[in-house]
TORTORDO-903171 format. One record per residue (C-alpha): residue number from 1; residue in one letter; x, y, z. Coordinates in nm, 4 decimals. Example, Ala and Ser with C-alpha at 12.3 -4.5 7.8 and 13.67 -1.06 7.14 Angstrom:
% TORTORDO-903171
1:A:1.2300:-0.4500:0.7800
2:S:1.3670:-0.1060:0.7140
***
This chain:
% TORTORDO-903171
1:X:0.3753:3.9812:-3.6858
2:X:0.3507:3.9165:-4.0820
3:X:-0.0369:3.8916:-4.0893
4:X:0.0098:4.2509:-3.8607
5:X:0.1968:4.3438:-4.1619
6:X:-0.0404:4.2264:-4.3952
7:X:-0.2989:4.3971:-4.2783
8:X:-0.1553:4.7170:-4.2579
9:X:-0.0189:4.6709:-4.6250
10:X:-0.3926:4.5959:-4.7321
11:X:-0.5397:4.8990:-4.5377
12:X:-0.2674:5.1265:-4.7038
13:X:-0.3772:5.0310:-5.0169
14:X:-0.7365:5.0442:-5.0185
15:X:-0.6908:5.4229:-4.8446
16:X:-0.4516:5.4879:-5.1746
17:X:-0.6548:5.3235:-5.4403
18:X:-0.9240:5.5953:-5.5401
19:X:-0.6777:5.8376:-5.6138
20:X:-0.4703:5.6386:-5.7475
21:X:-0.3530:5.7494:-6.1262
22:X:-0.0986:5.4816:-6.1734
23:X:-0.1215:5.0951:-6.0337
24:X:-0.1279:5.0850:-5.6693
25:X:0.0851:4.7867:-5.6660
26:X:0.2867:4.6312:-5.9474
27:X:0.2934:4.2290:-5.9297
28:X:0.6527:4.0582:-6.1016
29:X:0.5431:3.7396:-6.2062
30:X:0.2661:3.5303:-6.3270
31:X:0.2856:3.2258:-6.1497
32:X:0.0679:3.0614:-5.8727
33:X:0.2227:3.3045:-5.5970
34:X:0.1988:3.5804:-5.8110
35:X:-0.1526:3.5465:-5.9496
36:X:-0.2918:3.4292:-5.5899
37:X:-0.1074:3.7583:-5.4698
38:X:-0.3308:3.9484:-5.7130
39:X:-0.6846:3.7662:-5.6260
40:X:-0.5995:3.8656:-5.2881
41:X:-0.5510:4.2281:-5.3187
42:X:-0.8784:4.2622:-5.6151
43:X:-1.0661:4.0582:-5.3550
44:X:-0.9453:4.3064:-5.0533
45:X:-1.0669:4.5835:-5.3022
46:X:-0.7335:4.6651:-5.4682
47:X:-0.8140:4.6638:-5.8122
48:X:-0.5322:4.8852:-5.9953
49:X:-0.2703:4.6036:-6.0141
50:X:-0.0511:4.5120:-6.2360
51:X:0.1286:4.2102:-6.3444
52:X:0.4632:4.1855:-6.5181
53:X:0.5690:3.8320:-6.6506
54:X:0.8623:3.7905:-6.8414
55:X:0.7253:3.4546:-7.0662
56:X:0.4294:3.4480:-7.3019
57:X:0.1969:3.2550:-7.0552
58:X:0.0806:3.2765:-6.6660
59:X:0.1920:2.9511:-6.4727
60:X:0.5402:3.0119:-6.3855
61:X:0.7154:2.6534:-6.3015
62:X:0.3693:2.4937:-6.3143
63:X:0.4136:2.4430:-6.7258
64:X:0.3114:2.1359:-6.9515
65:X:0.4572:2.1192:-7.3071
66:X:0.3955:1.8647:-7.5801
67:X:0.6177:1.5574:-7.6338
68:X:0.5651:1.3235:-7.9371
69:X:0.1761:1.4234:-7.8868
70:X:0.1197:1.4293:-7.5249
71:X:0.1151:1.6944:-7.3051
72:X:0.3747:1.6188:-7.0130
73:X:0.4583:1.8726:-6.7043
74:X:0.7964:1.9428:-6.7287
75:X:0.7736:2.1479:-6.3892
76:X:0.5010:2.0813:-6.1105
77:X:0.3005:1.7199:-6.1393
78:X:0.1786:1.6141:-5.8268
79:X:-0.0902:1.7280:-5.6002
80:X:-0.1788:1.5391:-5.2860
81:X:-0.4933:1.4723:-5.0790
82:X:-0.6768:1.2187:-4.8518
83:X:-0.5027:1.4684:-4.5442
84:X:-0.7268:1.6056:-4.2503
85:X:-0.6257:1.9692:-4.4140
86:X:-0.8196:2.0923:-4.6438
87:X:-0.5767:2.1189:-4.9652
88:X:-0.7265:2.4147:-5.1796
89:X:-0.5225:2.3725:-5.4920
90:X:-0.6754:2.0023:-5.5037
91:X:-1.0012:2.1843:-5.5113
92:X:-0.9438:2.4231:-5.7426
93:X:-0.8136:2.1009:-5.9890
94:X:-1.1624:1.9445:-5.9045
95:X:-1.3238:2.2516:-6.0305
96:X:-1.1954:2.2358:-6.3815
97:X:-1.2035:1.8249:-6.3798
98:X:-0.8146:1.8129:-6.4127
99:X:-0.7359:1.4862:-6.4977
100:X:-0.4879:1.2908:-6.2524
101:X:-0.4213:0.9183:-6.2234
102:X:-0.3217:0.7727:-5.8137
103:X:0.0912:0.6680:-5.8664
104:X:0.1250:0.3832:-5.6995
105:X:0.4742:0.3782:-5.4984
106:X:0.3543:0.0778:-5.3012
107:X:0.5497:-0.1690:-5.5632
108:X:0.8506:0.0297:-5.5712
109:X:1.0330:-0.2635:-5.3451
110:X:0.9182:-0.5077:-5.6372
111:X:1.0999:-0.2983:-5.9142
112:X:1.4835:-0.2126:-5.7293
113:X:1.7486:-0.3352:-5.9887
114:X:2.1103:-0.3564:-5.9276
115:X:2.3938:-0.1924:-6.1519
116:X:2.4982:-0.4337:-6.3032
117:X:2.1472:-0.5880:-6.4095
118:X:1.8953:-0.7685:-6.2274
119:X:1.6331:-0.7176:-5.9610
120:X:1.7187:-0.7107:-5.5794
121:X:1.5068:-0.9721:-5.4123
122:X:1.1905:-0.8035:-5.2881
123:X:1.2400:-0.8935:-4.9546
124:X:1.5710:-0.7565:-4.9299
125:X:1.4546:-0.3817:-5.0204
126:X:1.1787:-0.4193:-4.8591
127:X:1.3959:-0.4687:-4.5304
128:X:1.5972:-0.1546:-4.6350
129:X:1.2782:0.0475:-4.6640
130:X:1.1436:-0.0671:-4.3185
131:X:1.4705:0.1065:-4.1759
132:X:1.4251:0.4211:-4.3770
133:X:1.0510:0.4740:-4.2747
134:X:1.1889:0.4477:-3.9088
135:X:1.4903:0.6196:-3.9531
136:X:1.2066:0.9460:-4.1179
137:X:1.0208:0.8703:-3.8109
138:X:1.2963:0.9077:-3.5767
139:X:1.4056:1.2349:-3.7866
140:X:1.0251:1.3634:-3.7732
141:X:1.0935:1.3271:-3.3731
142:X:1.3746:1.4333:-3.3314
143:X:1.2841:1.7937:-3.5215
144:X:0.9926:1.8080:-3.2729
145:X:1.2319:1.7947:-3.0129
146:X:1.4453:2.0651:-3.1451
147:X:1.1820:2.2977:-3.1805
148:X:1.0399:2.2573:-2.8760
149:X:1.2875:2.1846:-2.6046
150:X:1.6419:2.3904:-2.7984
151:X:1.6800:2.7243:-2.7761
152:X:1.8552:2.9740:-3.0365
153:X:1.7320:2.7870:-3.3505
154:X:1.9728:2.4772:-3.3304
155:X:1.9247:2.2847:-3.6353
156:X:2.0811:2.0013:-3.8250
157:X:2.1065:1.8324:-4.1236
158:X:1.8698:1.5475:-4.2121
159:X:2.2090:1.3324:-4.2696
160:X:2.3336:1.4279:-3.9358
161:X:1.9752:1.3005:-3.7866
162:X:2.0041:0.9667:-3.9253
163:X:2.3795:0.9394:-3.7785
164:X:2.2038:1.0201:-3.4659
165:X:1.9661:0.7030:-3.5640
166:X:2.2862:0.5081:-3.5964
167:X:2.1236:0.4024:-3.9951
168:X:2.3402:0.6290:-4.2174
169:X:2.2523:0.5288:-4.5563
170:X:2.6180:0.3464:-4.7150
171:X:2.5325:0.1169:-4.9676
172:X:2.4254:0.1884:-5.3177
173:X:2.0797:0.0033:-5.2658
174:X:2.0460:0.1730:-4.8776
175:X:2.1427:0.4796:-5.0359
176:X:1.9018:0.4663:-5.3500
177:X:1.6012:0.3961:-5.1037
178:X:1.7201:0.6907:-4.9339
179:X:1.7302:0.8847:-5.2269
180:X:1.3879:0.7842:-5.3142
181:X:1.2555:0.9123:-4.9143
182:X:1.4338:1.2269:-4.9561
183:X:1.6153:1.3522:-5.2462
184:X:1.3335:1.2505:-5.4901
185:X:1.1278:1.4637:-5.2453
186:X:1.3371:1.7578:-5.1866
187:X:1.5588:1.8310:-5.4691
188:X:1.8859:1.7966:-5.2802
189:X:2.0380:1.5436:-5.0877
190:X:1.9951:1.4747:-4.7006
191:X:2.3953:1.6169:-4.6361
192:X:2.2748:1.9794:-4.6967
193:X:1.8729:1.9809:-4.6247
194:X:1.7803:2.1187:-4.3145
195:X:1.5863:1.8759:-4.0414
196:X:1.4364:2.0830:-3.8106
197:X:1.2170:2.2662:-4.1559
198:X:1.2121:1.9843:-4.3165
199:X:1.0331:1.6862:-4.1141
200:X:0.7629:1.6184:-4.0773
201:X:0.6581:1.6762:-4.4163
202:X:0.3949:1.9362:-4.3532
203:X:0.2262:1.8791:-4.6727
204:X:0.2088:1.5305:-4.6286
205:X:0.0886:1.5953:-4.3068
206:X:-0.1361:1.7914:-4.3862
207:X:-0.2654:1.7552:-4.7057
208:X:-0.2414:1.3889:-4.7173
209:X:0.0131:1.1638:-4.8759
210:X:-0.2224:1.0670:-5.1608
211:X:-0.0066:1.1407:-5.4899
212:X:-0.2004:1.2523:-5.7709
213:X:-0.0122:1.2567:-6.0812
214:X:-0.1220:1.5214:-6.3296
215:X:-0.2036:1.4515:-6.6716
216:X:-0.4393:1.6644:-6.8724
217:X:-0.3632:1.7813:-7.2235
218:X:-0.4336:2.1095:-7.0766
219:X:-0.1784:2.1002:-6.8172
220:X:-0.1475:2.1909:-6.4645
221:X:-0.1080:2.5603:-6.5723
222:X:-0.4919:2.5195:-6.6110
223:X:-0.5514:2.5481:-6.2468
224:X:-0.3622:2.9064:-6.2136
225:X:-0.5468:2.9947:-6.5481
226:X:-0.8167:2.9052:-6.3285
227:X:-0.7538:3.0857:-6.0453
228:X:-0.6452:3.4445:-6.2840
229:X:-0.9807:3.4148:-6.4666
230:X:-1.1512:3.4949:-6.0998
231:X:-1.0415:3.8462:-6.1256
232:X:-0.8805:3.8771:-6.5366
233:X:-1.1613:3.9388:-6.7612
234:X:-0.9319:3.7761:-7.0196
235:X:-0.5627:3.6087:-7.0044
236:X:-0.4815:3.8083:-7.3375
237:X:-0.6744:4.0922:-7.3239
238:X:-0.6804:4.2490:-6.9655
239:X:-0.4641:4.5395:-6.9706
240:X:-0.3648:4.4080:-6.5758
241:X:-0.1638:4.1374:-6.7263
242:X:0.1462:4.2099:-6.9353
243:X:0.3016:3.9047:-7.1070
244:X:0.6949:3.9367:-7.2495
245:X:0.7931:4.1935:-7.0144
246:X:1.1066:4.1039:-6.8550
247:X:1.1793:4.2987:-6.5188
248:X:1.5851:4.4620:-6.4993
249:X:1.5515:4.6885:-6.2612
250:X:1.3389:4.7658:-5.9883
251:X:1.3920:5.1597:-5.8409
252:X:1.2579:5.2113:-5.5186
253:X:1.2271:5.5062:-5.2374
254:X:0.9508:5.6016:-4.9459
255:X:0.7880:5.7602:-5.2928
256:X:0.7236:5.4395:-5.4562
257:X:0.8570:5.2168:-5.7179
258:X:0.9705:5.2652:-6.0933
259:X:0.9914:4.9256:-6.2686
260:X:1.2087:4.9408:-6.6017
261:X:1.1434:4.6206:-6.8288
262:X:1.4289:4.4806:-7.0988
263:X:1.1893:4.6404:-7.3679
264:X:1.2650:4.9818:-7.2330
265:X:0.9184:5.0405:-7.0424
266:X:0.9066:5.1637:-6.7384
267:X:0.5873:5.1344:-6.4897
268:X:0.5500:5.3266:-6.2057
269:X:0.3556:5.2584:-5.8841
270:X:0.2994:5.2929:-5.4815
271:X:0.4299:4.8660:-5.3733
272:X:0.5863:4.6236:-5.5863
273:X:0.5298:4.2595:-5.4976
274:X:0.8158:4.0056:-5.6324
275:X:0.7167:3.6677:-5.6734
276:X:0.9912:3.5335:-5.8876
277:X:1.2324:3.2394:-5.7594
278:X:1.4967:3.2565:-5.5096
279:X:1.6988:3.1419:-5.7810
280:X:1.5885:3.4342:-5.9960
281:X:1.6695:3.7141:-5.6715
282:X:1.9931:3.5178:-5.6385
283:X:2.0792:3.5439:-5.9936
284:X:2.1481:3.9194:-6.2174
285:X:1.8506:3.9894:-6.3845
286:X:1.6892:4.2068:-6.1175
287:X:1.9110:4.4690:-6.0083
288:X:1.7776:4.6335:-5.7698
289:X:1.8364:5.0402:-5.6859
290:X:1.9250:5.1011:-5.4396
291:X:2.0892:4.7923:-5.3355
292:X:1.8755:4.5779:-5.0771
293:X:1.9995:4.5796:-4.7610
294:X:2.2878:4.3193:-4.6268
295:X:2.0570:4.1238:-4.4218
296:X:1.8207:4.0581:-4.7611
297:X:2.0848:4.0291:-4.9586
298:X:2.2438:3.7448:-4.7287
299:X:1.9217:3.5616:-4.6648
300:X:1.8592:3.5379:-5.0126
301:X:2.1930:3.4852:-5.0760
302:X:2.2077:3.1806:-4.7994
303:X:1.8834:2.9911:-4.9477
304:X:1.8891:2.6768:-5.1369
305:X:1.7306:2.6905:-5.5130
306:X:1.7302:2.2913:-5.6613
307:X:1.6893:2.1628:-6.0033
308:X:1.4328:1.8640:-6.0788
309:X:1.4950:1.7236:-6.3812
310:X:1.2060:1.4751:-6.5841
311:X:1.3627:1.3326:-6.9141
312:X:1.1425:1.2258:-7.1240
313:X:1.1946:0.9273:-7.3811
314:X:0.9413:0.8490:-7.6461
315:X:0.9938:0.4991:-7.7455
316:X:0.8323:0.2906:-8.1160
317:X:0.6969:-0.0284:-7.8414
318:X:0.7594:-0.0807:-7.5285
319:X:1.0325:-0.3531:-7.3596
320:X:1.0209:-0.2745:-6.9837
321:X:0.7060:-0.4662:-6.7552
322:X:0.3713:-0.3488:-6.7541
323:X:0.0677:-0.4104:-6.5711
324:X:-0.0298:-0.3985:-6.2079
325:X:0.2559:-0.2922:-6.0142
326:X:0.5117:-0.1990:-6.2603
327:X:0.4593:0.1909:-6.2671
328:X:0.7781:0.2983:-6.1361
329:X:1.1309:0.1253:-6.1104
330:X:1.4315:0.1730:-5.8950
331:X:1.8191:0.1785:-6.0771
332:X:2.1083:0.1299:-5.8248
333:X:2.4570:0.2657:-5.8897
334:X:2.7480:0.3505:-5.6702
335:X:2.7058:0.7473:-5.7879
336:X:2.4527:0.8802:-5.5604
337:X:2.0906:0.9997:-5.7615
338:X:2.2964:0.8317:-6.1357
339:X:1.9360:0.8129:-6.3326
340:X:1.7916:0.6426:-5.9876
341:X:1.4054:0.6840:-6.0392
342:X:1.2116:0.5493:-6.3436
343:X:0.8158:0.5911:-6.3881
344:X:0.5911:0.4582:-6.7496
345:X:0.3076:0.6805:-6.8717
346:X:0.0654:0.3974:-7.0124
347:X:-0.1812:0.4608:-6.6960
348:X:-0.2430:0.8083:-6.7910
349:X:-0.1578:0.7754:-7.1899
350:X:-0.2165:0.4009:-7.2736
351:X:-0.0189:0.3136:-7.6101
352:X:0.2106:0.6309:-7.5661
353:X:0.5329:0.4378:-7.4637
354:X:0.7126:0.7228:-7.3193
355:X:0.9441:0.6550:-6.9939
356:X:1.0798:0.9711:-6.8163
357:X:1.3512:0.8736:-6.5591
358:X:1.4295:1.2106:-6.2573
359:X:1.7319:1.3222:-6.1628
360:X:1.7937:1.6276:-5.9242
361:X:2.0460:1.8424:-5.7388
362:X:2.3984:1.8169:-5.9041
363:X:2.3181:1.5622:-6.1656
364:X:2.0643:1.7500:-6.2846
365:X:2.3361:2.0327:-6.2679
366:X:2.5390:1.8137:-6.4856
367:X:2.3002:1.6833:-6.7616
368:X:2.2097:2.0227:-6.8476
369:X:2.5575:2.0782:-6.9501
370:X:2.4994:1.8213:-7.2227
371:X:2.3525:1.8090:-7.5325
372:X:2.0082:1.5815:-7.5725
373:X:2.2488:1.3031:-7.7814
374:X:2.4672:1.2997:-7.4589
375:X:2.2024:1.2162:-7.2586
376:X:2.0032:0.9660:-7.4531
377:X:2.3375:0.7903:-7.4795
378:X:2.3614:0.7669:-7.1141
379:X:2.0162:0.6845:-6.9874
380:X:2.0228:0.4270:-7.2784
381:X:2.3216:0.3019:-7.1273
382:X:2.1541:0.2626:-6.7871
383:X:1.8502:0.1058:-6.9987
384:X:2.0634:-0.1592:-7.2154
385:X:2.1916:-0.3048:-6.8614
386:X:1.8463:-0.3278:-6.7433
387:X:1.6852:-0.5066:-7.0538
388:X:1.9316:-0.5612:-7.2576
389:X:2.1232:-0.4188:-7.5998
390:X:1.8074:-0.5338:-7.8475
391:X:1.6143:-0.2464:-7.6965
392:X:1.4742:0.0081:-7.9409
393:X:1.6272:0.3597:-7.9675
394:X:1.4088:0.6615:-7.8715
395:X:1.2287:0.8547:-8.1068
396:X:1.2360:1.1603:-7.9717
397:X:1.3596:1.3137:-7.6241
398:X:1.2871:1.5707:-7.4051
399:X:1.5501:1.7417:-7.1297
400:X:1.3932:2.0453:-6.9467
401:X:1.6358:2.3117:-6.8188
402:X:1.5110:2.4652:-6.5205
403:X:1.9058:2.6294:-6.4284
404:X:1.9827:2.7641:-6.7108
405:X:1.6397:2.9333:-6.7868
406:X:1.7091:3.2853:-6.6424
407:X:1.3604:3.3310:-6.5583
408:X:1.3442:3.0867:-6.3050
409:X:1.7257:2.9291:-6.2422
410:X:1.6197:2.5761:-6.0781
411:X:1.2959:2.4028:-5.9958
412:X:1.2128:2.4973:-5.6626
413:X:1.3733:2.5685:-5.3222
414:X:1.4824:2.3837:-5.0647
415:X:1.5805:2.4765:-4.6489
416:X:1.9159:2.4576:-4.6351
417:X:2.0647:2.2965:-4.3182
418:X:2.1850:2.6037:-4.0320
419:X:1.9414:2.8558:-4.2019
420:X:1.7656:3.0105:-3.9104
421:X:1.4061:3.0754:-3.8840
422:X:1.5088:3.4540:-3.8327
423:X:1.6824:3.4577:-4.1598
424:X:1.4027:3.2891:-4.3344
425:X:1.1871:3.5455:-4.1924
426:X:1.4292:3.7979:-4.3176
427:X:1.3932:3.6412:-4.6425
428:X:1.0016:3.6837:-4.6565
429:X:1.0655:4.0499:-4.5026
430:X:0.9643:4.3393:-4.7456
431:X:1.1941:4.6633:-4.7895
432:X:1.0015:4.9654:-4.8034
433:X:0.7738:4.9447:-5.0873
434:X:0.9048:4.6324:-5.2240
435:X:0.7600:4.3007:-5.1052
436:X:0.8363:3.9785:-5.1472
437:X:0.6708:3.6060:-5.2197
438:X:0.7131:3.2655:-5.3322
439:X:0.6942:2.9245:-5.2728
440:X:1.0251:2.9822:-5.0943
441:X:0.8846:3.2104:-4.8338
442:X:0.6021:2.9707:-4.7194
443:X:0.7634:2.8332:-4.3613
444:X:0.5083:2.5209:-4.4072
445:X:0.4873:2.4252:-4.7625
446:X:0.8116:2.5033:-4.9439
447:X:0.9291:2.4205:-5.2574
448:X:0.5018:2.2839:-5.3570
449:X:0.2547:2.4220:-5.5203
450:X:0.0623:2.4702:-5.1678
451:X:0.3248:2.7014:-5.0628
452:X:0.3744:2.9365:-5.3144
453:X:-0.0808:2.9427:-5.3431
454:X:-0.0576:3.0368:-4.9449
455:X:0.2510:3.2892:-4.9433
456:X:0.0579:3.5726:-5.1771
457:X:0.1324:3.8202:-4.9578
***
């Protein structure tokens, strides 16, 4: 039905573009779903677009920035490969050479400390993990089930799945290594993340589980650059791209669309394609005239928008292990996701000494509501126990923001648990002229990179 609807979106515009005085379609957003929707419609023939972004650059959450003289990705970071699908976003990083580096997560059971201090005997986590991996194999089966043999869309959280396993996660170290299969993955924890759109991990699946951590001084961004420059003549001078114009208002009738930007500008056209966040439709920047329809307004409403949070620390020498094995390490603490995940930089910038340590969900909710001093003193905290009170103190830090940005409110979506596949559908659904897409729209892919390159339309 969508690719019916496609096609007859495609086939209305290419019968409107000759006489077209004004952009066929306006575009809201430069990032990878909104610049792949644009090479689709100039490669379908459509070539009186225009784009709208709100920031001073094309990329969208897919951003580097520089940190004490290294350029780190504060939003997207990993692409993955080795899968029997062809990934093309992993293609399109070949192209340009981006540079990655292989994580290796194999060693994780190596580097599991306790909170108090100390490492966890390997064998011990590694006993823990062999229950997770079946317990994601049983939930992998189990959503097979559901979508094949129950009727009406029955679905269930990916906590209430591992009940059904009989291995809920309870202790801090069971519920760390948990943490590190799911939350780490989707944003949020396994209490509210749907099972039945969740496993298996299509991209993984897919695409292969080969991580490939980016780090270029060019950034990821490079790859949409990459991507805009098959159909920009320039990413500054092409009058199809407008940089610092922030959408308010989007009019729409059978007519058309009027968009009116905070500068005061307003651009008129036939379609409007909207490929900011969930977070962003959820939030007041938009408003929308008239009102979108209850059954939009709920599914967008009903959808799940996450924060990922990398803090960086820039440090004079380093005092954790290095070497072979020692990439990443594991901190256990009673508090669910408490500054759990820890990864060094000195494979892809030897001599740099920076740590970043993730946080998601409702921490990450938290820490943003402190300033930069309050969080070095707690990850330092966390740090001290681990290595003890001699450690250095940073020289600089870095806390990205993704919620309280108002241009994209969160990192990326996740499928809530008891959101239907019709209401997702609903959510992907355009409204007369107005249509909609987004990593959060993708019913394979969500919340990656993948998604929002495939859900252009």
């Amino acid at each position: 039905m969508k690719l019916l609807l496609v096609m007859v979106f495609i086939h209305s515009l290419l019968a409107l573009a000759p006489a077209s005085k004004t952009p066929t379609v306006i575009i809201i957003g430069a990032g990878m779903s909104g610049i792949s929707a644009a090479k689709t419609l100039h490669d379908a023939g459509i070539r009186d677009i225009l784009i709208l972004e709100a920031t001073n650059r094309i990329g969208g959450r897919v951003m580097k920035t520089q940190f004490s003289g290294y350029a780190v990705e504060m939003g997207a970071n990993w692409l993955f490969g080795g899968g029997p699908v062809h990934n093309p976003v992993l293609e399109m990083a070949e192209k340009v050479k981006l540079k990655t580096s292989l994580n290796d997560y194999d060693n994780l059971t190596s580097n599991t400390y306790k909170q108090d201090g100390g490492l966890y005997p390997k064998t011990l986590v590694e006993a823990v993990d062999k229950v997770a991996v079946a317990r994601d194999d049983f939930c992998a089966k189990f959503s097979t089930l559901l979508t094949k043999k129950v009727k009406n869309d029955v679905d269930i959280s990916i906590l209430a799945g591992q009940r059904l396993f009989k291995q809920e996660p309870k202790t801090p170290l069971e519920m760390v290594v948990d943490y590190y299969h799911n939350d780490y993955e989707d944003g949020e924890p396994p209490k509210v993340t749907s099972l039945k759109h969740t496993y298996p991990r299509n991209e993984f699946v897919d695409h292969g589980e080969d991580p490939y951590f980016v780090a270029d001084p060019r950034g990821f961004e490079i790859v949409v650059q990459y991507l805009a420059k098959q159909f920009l003549s320039s990413l500054k001078g092409d009058p199809r791209l407008k940089l610092n114009k922030v959408v308010r208002e989007i009019i729409y009738s059978k007519n058309g669309v009027a968009v009116r930007t905070e500068d005061g500008s307003i651009y008129k056209a036939k379609y409007v394609i909207v490929s900011v966040s969930v977070g962003v439709l959820q939030s007041d920047l938009i408003d929308f005239r008239p009102k979108l329809p209850i059954w939009k307004r709920l599914a967008i409403s009903d959808f799940s928008m996450t924060i990922y949070t990398k803090i960086f620390l820039k440090f004079p020498y380093k005092f954790w292990p290095t070497g072979p094995g020692t990439e990443f390490f594991i901190y256990t603490h009673v508090r669910r996701g408490y500054y759990p995940l820890w990864q060094h930089l000195e494979n892809e910038y030897p001599g740099s000494n920076i740590l970043f340590v993730t946080v998601t969900a409702e921490e990450s909710r938290r820490v943003e509501q402190l300033s930069d001093q309050e969080v070095e003193e707690e990850v330092m905290a966390v740090l001290k126990t681990l290595f003890g009170n001699k450690i250095p103190k940073p020289e600089d830090i870095l806390v990205p923001r993704w919620g309280s940005n108002r241009f994209y409110k969160g990192s990326y979506s996740n499928w809530p648990d008891k959101y239907s596949q019709h209401r997702h559908d609903q959510l992907g659904d355009p409204v007369g002229p107005v249509y909609f897409t987004g990593e959060h729209n993708s019913n394979k892919y969500i919340g990656y990179v993948t998604g929002a390159y495939f859900h252009r339309y």
